[in-house]
C-alpha positions in Angstrom: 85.9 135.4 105.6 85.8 135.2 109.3 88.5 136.9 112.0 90.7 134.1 111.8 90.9 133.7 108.3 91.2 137.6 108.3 94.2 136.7 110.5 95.8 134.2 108.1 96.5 136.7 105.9 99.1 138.1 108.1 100.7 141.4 107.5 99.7 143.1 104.1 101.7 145.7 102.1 99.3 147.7 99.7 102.0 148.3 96.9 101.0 152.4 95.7 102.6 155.1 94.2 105.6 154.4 92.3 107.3 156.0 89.3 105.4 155.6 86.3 103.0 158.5 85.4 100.2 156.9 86.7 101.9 157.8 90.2 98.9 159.2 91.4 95.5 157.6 90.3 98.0 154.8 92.3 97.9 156.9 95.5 94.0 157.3 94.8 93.7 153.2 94.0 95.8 152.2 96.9 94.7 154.8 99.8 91.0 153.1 99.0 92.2 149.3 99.2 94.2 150.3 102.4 91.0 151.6 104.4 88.7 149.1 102.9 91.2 146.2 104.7 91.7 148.1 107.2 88.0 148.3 107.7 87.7 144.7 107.5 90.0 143.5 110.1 93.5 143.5 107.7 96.9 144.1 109.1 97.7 146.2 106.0 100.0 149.0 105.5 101.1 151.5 102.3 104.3 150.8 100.9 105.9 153.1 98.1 108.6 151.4 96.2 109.6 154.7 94.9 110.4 155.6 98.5 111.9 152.4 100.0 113.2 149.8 98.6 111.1 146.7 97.6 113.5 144.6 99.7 112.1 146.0 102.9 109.1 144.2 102.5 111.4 140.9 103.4 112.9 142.5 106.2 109.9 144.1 107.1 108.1 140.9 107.1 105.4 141.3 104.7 103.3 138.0 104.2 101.8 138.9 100.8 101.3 142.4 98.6 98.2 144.2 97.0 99.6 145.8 94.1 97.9 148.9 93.5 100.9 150.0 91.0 100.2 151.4 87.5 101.7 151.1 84.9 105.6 150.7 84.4 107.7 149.6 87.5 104.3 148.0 88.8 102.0 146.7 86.0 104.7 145.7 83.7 106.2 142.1 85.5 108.9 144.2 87.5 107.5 144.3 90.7 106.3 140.7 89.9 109.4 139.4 89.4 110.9 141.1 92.8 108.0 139.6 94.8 108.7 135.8 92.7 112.2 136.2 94.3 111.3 137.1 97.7 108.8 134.4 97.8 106.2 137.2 98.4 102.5 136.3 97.5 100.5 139.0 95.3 97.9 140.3 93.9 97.0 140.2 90.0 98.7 138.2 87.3 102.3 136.9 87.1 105.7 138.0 85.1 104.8 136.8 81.9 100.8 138.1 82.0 102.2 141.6 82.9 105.0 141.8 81.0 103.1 141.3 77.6 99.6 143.0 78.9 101.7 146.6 79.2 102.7 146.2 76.0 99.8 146.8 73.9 101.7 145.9 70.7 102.9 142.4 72.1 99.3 141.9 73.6 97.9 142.3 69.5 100.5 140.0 68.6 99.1 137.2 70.9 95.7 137.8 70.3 95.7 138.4 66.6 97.3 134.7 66.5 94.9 133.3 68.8 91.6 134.8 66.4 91.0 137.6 69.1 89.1 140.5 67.3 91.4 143.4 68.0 91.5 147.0 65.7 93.8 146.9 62.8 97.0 148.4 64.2 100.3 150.0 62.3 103.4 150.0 64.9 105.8 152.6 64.8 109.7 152.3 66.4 109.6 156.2 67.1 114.0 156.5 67.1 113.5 155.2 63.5 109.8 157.3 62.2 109.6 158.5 58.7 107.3 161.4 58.4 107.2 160.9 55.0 105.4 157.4 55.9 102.4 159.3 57.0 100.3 158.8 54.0 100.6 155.6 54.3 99.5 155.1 57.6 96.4 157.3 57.2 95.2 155.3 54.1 95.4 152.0 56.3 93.9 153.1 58.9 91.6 155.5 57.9 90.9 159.0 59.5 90.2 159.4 62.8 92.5 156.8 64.3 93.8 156.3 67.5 97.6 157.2 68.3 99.5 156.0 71.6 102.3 154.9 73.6 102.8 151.0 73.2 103.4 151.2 77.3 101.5 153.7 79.2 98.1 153.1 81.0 95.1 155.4 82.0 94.8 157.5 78.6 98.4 159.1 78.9 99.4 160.3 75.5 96.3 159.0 73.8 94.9 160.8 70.9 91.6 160.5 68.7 93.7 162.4 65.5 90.9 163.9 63.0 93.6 164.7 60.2 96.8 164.0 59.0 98.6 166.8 60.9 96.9 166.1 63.9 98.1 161.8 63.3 101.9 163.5 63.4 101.7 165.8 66.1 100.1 162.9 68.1 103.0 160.1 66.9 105.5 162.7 68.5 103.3 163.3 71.6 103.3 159.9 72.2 106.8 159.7 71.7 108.0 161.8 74.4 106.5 159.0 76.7 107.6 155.5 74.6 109.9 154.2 72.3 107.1 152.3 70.3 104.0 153.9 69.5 101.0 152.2 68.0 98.3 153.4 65.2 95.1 152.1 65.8 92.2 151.9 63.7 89.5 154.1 65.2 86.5 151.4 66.1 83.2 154.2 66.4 80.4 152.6 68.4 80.0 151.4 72.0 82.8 151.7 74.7 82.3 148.8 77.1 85.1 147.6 79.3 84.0 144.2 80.9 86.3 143.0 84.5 87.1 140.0 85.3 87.8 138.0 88.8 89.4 134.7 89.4 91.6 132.7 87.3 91.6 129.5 84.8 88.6 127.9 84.7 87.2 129.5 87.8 87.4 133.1 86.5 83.9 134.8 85.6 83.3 137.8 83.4 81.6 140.4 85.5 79.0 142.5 83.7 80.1 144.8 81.5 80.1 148.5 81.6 78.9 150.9 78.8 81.0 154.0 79.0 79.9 157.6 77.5 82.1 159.9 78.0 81.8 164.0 77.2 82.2 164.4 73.4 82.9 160.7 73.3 86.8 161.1 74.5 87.0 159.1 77.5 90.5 160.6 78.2 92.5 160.7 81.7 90.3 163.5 82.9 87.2 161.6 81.9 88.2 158.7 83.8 89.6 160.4 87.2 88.2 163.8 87.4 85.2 164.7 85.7 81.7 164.1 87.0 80.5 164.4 83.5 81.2 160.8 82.1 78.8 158.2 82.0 78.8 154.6 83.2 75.9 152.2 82.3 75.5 149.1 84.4 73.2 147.1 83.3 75.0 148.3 80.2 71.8 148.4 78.1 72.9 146.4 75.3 70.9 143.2 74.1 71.6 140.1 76.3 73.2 138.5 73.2 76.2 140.8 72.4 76.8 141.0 76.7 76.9 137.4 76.0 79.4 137.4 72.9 81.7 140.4 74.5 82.1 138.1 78.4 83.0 135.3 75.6 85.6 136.8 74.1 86.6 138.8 77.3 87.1 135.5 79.4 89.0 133.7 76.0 91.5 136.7 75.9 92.1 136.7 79.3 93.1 133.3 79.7 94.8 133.1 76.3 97.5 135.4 78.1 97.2 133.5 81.3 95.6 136.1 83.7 94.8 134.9 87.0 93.1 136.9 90.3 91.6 139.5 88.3 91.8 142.0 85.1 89.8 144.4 82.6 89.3 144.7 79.5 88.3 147.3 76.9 86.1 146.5 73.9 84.8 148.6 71.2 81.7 147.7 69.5 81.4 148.7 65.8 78.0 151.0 66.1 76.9 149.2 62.2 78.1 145.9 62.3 77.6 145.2 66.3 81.3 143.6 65.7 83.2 144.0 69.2 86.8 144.5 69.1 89.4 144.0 72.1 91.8 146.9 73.0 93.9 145.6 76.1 94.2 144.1 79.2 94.8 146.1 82.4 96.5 143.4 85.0 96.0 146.1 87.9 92.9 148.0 87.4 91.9 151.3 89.4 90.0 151.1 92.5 89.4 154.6 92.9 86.0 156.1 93.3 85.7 156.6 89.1 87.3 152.7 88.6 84.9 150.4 87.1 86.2 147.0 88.3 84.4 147.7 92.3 81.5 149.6 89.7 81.0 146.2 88.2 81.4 143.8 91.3 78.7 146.2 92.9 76.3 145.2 90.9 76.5 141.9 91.5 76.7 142.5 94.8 80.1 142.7 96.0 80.9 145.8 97.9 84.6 147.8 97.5 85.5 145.8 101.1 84.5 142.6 100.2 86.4 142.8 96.7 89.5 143.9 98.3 89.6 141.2 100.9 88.8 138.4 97.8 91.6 139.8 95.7 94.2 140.0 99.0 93.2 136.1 100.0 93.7 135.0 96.6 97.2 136.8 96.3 99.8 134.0 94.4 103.2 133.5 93.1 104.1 131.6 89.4 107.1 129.8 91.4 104.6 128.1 93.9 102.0 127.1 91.1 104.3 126.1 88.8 106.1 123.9 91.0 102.7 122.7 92.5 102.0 121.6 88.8 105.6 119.6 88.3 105.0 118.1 91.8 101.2 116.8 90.7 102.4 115.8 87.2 105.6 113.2 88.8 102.6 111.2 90.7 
């Protein structure tokens, strides 16, 4: 983009912070896209809904928004909605996309129906849990599984349980952060989380990343603090199951009617070579340990550049749906 186009954009709230847990890998994600529009010519400024309220931006006359939010109260359709009433352009997918994509149990539901290859899954309304139910659960699913929140993002309250205690201590762990709590089958194999950029037909799968994380728990400290954790880009698997996993990558994301850009997590069964989806994140990191700007590098996008495509693409569902309705009357 040249100056005047850079101009165009007008003046640019980077949404970070918040009040979801993920408060501060937000700061981290958002400090980074402020500097990086900064750096390229942006009139772009940090906003903080959880310190003023989201109906400044009108009166503060924002043109469009970079949500750099995590989680709930930013990744979940809320802030969406707010922006859809202010007639503020943004970032990431709509109401509907972000509503069901923070909601990992909803998210199965769609993509079970639609032939998505997703773990096997038991969900669990935690106000109404019978511990007695635990033997069940664990001859389902198998030991280890995976326990956690239906709603929370970057690993919070996730748990690799090796035994039936450690299943139960887990379900209540989780259920200090969410009212629903999903089981999930424990996939062992490859960790591969493949981004994606544009929307509809346009989007593109970027190359996946292979993730190996210390001991093979890629937990919130593996993804924000420790230097230890792995990322493989190329990802070093054949060319055929990079080519299966950006398949059924790009089919998901559109099944849930992404646009502007998204991530998501596959597991690869280490005997069968089966991959399996996990979820969609609607707002990835962009901090220095995020793996959407990892995977853009490689094809030769830089942090800047990736920033400024996501900001010039930002949208609202009001003006596209009505765009459709208008081109369907002719």
């Amino acid at each position: 983009m040249n100056q005047e186009q850079i101009k165009k954009l007008g003046k640019v709230a980077v949404l970070m912070g918040g009040r979801s847990g993920e408060r501060p890998v937000s700061i981290m994600s958002g400090t980074g896209v402020l500097n990086a529009l900064k750096a390229k010519g942006v009139d772009a400024h940090a906003f903080d809904p959880s310190e003023k309220d989201l109906y400044q931006l009108k009166l503060e006359n924002f043109d469009r928004c970079f949500i750099a939010l995590h989680g709930r109260f930013g990744e979940d359709g809320t802030v969406q909605g707010a922006l859809e009433l202010m007639g503020i352009p943004y970032t990431g997918s709509g109401v509907m996309t972000s509503a069901i994509a923070i909601d990992k149990l909803m998210t199965k539901r769609v993509w079970i129906t639609e032939g998505i290859p997703t773990p096997l899954h038991i969900s669990i309304e935690y106000a109404k849990f019978d511990e007695s139910k635990i033997d069940t659960i664990v001859e389902t699913l198998g030991l280890p599984m995976i326990v956690k929140p239906a709603r929370e993002g970057s690993s919070l309250g996730v748990t690799k349980a090796l035994s039936k205690q450690a299943v139960l201590d887990a379900i209540h762990q989780a259920g200090n952060l969410d009212s629903d709590i999903l089981c999930e089958q424990f996939i062992a194999g490859d960790e591969i989380t493949c981004p994606i950029l544009g929307t509809g037909d346009q989007a593109i799968a970027l190359p996946p990343i292979r993730i190996v994380a210390p001991a093979g728990d890629y937990n919130f400290d593996a993804k924000y603090i420790s230097d230890e954790t792995q990322y493989h880009v190329p990802s070093g698997l054949p060319e055929s199951e990079e080519t299966i996993i950006k398949e059924w990558v790009l089919k998901a994301y559109k099944i849930l009617g992404s646009r502007g850009w998204g991530r998501i997590d596959v597991m690869i069964n280490g005997i069968t070579r089966q991959p399996y989806l996990l979820e969609l994140n609607t707002s990835p990191g962009m901090t220095s340990h995020s793996l959407v700007p990892m995977a853009a590098k490689a094809t030769g996008i830089s942090y800047e550049d990736l920033c400024l495509q996501l900001i010039s693409e930002a949208s609202l569902d009001y003006k596209k749906a009505a765009a459709s309705t208008k081109a369907t009357r002719k």
